[in-house]
C-alpha positions in Angstrom: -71.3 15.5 -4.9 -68.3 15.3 -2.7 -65.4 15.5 -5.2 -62.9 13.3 -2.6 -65.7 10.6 -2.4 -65.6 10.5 -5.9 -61.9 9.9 -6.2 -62.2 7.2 -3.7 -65.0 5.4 -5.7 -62.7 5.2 -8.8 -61.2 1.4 -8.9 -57.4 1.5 -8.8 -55.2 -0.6 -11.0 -53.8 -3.6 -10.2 -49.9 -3.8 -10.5 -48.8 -6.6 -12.3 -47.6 -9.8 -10.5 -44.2 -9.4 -10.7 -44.0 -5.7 -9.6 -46.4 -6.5 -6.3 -44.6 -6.4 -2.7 -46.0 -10.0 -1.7 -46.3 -12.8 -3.6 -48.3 -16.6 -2.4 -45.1 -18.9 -2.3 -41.8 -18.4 -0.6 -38.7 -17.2 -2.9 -36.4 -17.3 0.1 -36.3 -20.4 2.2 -35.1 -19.7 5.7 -33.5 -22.4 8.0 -31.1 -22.5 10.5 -28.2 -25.3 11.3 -26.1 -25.5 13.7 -25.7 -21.4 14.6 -26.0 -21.0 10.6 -28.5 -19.0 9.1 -29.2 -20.8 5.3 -31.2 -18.4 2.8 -31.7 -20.0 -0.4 -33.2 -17.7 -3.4 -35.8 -20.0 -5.1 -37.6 -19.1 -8.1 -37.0 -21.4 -11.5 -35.1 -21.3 -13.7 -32.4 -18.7 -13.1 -33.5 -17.6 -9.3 -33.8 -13.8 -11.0 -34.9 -11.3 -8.2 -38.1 -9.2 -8.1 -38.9 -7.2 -6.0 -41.5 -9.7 -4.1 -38.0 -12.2 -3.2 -36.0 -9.1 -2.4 -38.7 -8.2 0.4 -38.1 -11.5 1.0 -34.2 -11.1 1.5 -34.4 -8.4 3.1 -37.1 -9.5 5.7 -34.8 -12.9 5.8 -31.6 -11.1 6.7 -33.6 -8.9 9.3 -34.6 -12.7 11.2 -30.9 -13.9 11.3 -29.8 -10.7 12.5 -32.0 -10.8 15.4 -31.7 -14.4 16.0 -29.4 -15.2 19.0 -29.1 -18.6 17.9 -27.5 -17.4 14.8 -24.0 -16.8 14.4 -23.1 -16.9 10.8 -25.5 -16.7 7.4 -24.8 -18.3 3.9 -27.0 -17.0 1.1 -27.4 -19.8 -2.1 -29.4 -20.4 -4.9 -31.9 -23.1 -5.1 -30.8 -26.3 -7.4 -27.3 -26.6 -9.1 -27.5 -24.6 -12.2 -27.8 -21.1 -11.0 -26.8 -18.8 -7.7 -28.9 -15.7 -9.6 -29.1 -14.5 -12.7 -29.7 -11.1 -11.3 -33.0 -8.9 -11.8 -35.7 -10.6 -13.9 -35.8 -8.7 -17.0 -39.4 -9.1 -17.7 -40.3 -7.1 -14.6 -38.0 -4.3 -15.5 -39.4 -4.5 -18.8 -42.7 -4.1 -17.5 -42.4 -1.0 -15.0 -41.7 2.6 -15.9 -37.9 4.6 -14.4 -39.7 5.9 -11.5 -40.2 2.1 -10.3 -37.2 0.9 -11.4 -35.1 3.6 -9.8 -37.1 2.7 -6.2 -36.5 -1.0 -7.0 -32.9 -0.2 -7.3 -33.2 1.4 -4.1 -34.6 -1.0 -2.4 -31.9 -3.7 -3.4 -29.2 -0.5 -2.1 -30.5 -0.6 1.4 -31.2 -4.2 1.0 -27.7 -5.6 0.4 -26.1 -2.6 2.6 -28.2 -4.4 5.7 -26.3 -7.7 5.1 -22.9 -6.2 4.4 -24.0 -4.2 7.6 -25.1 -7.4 9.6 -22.7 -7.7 12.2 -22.5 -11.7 12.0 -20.1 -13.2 8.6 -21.8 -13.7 5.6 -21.0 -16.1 2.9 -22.2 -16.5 -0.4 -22.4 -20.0 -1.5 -22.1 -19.9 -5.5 -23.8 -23.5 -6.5 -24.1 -22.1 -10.1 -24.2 -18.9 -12.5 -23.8 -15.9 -10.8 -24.3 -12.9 -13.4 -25.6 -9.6 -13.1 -27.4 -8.8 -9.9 -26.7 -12.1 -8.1 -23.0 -11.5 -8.5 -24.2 -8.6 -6.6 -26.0 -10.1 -4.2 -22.9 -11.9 -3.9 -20.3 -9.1 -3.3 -22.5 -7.7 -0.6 -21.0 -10.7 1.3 -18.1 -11.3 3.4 -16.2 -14.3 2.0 -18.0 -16.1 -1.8 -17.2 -19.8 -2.0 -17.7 -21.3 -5.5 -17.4 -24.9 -6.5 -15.2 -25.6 -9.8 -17.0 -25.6 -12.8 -20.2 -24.6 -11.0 -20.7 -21.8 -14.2 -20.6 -18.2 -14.9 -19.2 -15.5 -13.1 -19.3 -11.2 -14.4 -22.0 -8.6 -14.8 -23.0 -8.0 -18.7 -25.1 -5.5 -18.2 -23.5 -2.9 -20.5 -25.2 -6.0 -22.9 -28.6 -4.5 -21.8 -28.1 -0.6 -22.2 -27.3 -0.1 -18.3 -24.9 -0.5 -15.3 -24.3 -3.1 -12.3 -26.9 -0.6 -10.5 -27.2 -3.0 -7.2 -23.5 -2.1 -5.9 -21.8 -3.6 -8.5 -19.7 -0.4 -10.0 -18.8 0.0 -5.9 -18.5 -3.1 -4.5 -16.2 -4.6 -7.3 -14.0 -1.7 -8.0 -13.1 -1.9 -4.2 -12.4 -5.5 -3.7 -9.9 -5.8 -7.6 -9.5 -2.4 -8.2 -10.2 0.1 -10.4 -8.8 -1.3 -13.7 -10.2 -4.7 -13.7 -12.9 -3.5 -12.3 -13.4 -1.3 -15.4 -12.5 -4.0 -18.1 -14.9 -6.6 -17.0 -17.8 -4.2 -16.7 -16.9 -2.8 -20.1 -16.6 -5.9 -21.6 -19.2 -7.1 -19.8 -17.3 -10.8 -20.4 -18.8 -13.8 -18.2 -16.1 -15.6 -16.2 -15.4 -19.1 -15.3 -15.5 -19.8 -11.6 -12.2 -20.9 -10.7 -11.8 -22.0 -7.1 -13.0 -24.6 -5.4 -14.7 -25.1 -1.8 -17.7 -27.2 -1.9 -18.5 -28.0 2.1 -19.7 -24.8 2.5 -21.9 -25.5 5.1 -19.2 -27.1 7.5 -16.6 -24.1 6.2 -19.5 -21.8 7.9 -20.2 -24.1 10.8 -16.1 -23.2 11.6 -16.9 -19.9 12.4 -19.6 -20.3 14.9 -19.2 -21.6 18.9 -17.4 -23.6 20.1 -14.9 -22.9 17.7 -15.1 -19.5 17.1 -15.8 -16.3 19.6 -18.9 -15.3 17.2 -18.6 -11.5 19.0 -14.6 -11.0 17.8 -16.0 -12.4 14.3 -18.6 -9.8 14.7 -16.4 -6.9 15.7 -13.6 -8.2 13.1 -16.3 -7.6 10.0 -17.3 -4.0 11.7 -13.7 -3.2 12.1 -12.9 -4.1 8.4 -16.1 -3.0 6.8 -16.4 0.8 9.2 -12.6 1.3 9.4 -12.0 0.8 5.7 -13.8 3.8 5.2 -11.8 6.0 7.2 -9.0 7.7 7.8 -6.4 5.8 9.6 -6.5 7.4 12.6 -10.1 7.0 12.8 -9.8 3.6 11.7 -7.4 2.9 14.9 -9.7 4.5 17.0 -12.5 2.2 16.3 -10.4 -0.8 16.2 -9.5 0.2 19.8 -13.1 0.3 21.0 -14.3 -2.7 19.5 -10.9 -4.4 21.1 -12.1 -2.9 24.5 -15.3 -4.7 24.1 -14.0 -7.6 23.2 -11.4 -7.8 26.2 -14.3 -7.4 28.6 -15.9 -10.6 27.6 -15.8 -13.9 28.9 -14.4 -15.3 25.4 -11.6 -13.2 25.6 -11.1 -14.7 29.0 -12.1 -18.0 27.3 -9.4 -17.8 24.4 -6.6 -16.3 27.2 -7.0 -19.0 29.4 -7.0 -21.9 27.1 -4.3 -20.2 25.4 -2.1 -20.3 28.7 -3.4 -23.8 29.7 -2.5 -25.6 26.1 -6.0 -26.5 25.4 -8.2 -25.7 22.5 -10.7 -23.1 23.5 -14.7 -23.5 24.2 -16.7 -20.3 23.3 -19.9 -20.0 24.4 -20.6 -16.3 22.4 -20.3 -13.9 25.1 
């Protein structure tokens, strides 16, 4: 008997639900209004990610990207008691390091292809944002959070482990090193404490007319590249992206109306 034939025969093991790829209903609702990109993260009670709604992300973040209809993307949580409570603990529970470390991964490249995305990014924080969805939220350009929404912070010292989704990065370079240190130590849950609530109108302000979407664009590479490098390097690619962006007919646009005392009328060119 052919001992490869054999191996084929033998039944393979199912992986449990929450560690499979696809899943039947949708965890991130896509729709588009007005040249904004809304991804919502549905899955009751606390929107926790698995890995079936980070495909999801991911694959949603990949359609706004691409869309030229698209010019700015707000990522929220479904109802008004929770953004994300982060990974959902039962599916770590339930899969060995191996899988968790790939899972982490995953989420990495993930949340580096929206910080990457060169169209703005806002997180809209309708409710607690702990854990992973605060990482999910730092990934982000700009996070908008209405007053008294909830919770705010990443416990997971609480659960043995790190922020392992960007958090340890992502924080320590937006507050610094310190604070960024104390609240991971302490792994103590804020309360938000600003408050924007039209976020999707505050979104709608970047897009055209209003805004040259390409300078917005070119701004978040500028910031997000050039941060990263040393100054003269930094200069250099702010120069090239400015070269682009004097070549276009928004630059002309913005000039003109400038010169003429009129409020501009971008069409995203």
């Amino acid at each position: 008997m052919n001992p490869t034939t054999t191996a084929q025969a033998q039944p393979t093991a199912e992986l449990p639900e929450l560690l499979r790829p696809d899943r039947d209903r949708t965890l991130v609702h896509y729709e588009v209004q007005d040249r904004v990109a809304l991804l919502t993260l549905d899955d009751p009670p606390a929107n926790t990610y698995t890995y079936a709604m980070m495909r999801q992300l991911d694959e949603a973040i990949l359609r706004a990207r691409f869309d030229p209809q698209v010019e700015v993307l707000v990522v929220t949580g479904a109802g008004d008691r929770f953004f994300c409570a982060g990974a959902n603990i039962q599916m770590l529970q339930q899969s060995d390091p191996t899988w968790k470390y790939y899972f982490c991964l995953h989420a990495n490249e993930t949340l580096l292809r929206l910080e990457h995305t060169p169209k703005l990014t806002i997180a809209a924080l309708n409710g607690h944002t702990v854990g992973g969805g605060l990482e999910i939220a730092l990934a982000c350009d700009l996070r908008l959070a209405r007053r008294g929404a909830g919770k705010i912070g990443l416990p997971e010292v609480a659960l043995g482990v790190l922020p392992g989704t960007g958090g340890t990065q992502r924080l320590t370079r937006l507050i610094g090193v310190g604070k960024a240190m104390e609240l991971m130590v302490e792994g103590r849950n804020l309360d938000f404490d600003e408050a924007v609530e039209q976020v999707l109108e505050y979104a709608r302000s970047f897009t055209r007319p209003r805004k040259a979407a390409m300078a917005v664009g070119h701004i978040k590479r500028a910031v997000q590249t050039g941060s990263g490098l040393p100054i003269e390097q930094g200069l250099a690619l702010e120069r090239e992206l400015q070269a682009r962006l004097f070549e276009s007919p928004d630059a002309r646009e913005g000039l003109t109306a400038y010169v003429e005392k009129r409020a501009p009328e971008f069409r995203g060119a």
